[in-house]
C-alpha positions in Angstrom: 87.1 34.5 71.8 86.7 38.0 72.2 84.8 39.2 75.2 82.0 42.1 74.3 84.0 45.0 76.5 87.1 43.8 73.8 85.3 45.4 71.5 86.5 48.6 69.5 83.7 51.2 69.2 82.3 51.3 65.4 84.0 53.6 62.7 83.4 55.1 59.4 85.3 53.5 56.2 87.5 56.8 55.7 89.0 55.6 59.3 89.4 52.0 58.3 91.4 53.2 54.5 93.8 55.1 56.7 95.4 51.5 58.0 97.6 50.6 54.9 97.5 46.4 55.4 99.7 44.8 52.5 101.0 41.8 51.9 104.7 40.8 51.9 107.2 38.0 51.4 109.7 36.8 54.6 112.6 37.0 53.1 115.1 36.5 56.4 114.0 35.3 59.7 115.8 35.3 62.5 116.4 35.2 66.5 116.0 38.3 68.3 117.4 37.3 72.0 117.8 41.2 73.3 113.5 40.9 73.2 111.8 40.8 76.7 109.3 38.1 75.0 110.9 35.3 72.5 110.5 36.8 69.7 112.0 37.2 65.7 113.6 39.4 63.6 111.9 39.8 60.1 112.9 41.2 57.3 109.9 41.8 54.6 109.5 42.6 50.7 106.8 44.7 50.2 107.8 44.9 46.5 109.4 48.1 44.8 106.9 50.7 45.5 107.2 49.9 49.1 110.4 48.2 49.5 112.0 45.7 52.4 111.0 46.4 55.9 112.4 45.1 59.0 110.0 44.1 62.2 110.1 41.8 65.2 107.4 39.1 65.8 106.4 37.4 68.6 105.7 34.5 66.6 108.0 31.7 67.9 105.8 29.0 69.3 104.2 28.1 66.1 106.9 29.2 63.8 111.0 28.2 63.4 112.7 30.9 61.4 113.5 28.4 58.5 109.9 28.3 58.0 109.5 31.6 57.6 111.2 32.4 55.0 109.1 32.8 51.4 105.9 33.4 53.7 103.7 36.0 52.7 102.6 38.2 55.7 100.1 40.9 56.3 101.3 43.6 57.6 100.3 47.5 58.7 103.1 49.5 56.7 102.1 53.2 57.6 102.8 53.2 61.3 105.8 55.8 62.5 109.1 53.2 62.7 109.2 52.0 66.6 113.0 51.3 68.3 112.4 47.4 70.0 115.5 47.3 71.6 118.3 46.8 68.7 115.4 46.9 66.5 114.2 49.6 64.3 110.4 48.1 63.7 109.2 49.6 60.0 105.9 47.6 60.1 103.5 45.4 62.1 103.0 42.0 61.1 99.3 40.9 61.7 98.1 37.7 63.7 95.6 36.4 65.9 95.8 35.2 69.6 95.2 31.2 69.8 93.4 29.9 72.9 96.4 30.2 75.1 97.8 33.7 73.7 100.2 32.5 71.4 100.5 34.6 68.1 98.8 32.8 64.8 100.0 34.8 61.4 97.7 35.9 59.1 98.5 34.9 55.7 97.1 34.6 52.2 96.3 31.2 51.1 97.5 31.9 47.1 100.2 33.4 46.1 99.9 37.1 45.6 102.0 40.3 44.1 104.1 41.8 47.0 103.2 45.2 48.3 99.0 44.1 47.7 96.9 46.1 49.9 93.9 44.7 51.7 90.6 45.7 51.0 
């Protein structure tokens, strides 16, 4: 749980719509042993008007990389690309911290058009 001082100060919408969050399908998974933290490499389809982008998780105590594949993922597409090593990282997929730290994805729970932005 979130301690009060964790929290971000408040922002208007316009600041919020700048953070592009869509949805997109796992469509390879694997190790990513260079990483200082275990972590995977992900490749995403974001659908044609976005396209596939690559990223690195730090997902691998809940998830194997078979079981990644065909997962839909949120992810922030509009940061600048970011160099993790061997690893040119195009977007950030989203999760949430359990109890102990560990990285939970968030995910839809229907299937939904690639490249599908929140709102």
């Amino acid at each position: 749980m979130a301690a009060a001082s964790d929290l971000r100060p408040p922002i208007a919408f316009p600041d919020f719509d700048k953070v592009d969050i869509r949805v997109g399908t796992i469509v390879e998974a694997e190790p990513f042993p260079e990483a200082r933290r275990p972590a995977y490499k992900l490749t995403l389809d974001f659908g044609s008007a976005i396209g596939v982008k690559r990223s690195s998780a730090q997902v691998t105590r809940y998830y194997r990389p078979d079981e990644l594949i065909g997962r839909q993922v949120a992810a922030v597409v509009n940061f600048p690309p970011r160099q993790i090593g061997p690893v040119r990282s195009e977007a950030l997929v989203l999760g949430f911290p359990d109890e102990a730290g560990e990285v939970v994805l968030v995910a839809v729970t229907h299937k939904v058009p690639n490249g599908g932005r929140l709102f």
